[in-house]
N, C-alpha and C positions, 0 to 999 in steps of 0.2 A: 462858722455859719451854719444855718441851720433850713433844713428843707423839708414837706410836706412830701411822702408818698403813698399815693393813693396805688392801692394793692388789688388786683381784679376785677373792680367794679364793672363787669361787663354785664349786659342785658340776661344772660343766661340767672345773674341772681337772683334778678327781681322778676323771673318767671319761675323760680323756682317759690320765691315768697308768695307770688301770685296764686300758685298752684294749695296751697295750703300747706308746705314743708314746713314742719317745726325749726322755728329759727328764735334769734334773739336779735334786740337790735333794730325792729322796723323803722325807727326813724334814721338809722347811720348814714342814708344817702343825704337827709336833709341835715347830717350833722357834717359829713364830709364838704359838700359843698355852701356850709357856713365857715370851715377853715380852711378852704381851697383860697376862699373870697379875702378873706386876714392873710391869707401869706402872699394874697398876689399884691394888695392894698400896702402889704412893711415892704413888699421888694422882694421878698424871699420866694426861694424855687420853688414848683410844684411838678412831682415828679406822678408820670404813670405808669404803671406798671401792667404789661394786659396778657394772658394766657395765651397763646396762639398754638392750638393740635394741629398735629400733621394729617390725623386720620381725620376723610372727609366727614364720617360719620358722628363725630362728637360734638359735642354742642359749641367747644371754644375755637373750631375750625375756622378760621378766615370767613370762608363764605356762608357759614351757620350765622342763624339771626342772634345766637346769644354772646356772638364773638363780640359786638359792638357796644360801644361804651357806655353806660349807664348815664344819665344828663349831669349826674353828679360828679363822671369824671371825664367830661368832654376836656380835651386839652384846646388851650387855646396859644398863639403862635410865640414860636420859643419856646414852649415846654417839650423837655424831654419827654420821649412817649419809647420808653422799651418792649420788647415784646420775648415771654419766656416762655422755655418749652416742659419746665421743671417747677417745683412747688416754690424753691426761693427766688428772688428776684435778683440776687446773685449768682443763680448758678447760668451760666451758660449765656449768658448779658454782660454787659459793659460797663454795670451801674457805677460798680465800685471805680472803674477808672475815670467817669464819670464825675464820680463827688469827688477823687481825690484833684484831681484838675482845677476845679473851681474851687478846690478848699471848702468843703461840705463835712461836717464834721457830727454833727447833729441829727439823725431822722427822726420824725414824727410818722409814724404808720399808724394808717389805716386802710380799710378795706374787707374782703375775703378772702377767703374764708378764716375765721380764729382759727380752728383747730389745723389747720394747713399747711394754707399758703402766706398769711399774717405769722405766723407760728414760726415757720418755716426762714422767713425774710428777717425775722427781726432776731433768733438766734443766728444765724450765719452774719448779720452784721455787727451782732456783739461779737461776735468771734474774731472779724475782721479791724478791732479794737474804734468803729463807733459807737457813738450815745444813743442808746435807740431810747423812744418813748414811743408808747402803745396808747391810742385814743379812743380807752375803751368804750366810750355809746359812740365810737364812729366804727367801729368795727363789728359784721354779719358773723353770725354763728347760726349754723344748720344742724341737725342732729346727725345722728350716724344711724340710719334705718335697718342696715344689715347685721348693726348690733342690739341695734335695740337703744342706745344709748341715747338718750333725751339734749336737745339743741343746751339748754341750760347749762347740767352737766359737763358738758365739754368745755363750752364756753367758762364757765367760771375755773375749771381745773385747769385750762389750758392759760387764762389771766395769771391766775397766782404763780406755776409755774414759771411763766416768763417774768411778773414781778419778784420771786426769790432771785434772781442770777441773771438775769440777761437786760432789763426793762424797767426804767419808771413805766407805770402804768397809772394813768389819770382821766380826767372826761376834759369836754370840749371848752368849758367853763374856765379849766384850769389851764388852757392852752391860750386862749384869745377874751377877751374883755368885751363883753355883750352890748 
């Protein structure tokens, strides 16, 4: 079976695109919850996935306005909603025991960040010997400011990457029938 995980769409992103951050991707929340909508409509899961910092001071803090979920990944009842404290959505969560219970064999990720936490989730669940696919115009890429390194760049090198070894990597078209 195959399941939908939507990967830290928390408010903190879309203040960050607000802000003017070089990213890629501004439509992925309106692509994300166009296949939130197809997998709730086939039956299939949708899973969320949400940052939660210990330190009061960051923006993924619990009680921080960027902790909370973007409308594109509001879970609605019955959906799993994990909460991690590490870049994969494996580490330090449930997930994996999670999909293996219900016989989850398939992920569709999406979410933020590419070069990261998307990055991050979808090798450690190749590792974990699931199917991962990567949806990529449903996935935010930001640049890297302190490098200097442009939203693009990462974004594209951090795609191909994942599609040599770890990832079908496809757009939303290819995933759900318009």
């Amino acid at each position: 079976m195959k399941a939908l995980v939507i990967v830290d769409m928390q408010m903190e992103m879309l203040h960050r695109m607000e802000a003017g951050r070089d990213h890629v991707n501004p439509a992925a929340p309106e692509r994300i919850a166009e296949l939130a909508g197809a997998f709730r409509r086939e039956g299939f899961p949708v899973i969320h996935v949400r940052h939660c910092a210990s330190d009061a001071g960051l923006p993924f803090h619990p009680e921080a306005p960027g902790f909370q979920p973007m409308p594109c990944d509001l879970s609605e009842e019955g959906e799993a909603v994990f909460l991690k404290r590490a870049s994969s959505a494996f580490s330090g969560t449930d997930l994996e025991r999670h999909l293996r219970e219900r016989g989850i064999t398939d992920l569709v990720v999406t979410g933020a960040v590419a070069g990261f936490c998307v990055n991050s989730t979808v090798r450690a669940g190749s590792d974990l010997g699931f199917k991962m696919t990567v949806v990529r115009d449903a996935v935010i890429g930001f640049d890297e400011p302190s490098s200097g390194i442009p939203a693009r760049r990462i974004f594209d090198v951090t795609m191909a990457l994942l599609e040599a070894d770890f990832a079908k990597v496809c757009d939303t078209s290819d995933v759900i029938a318009r």
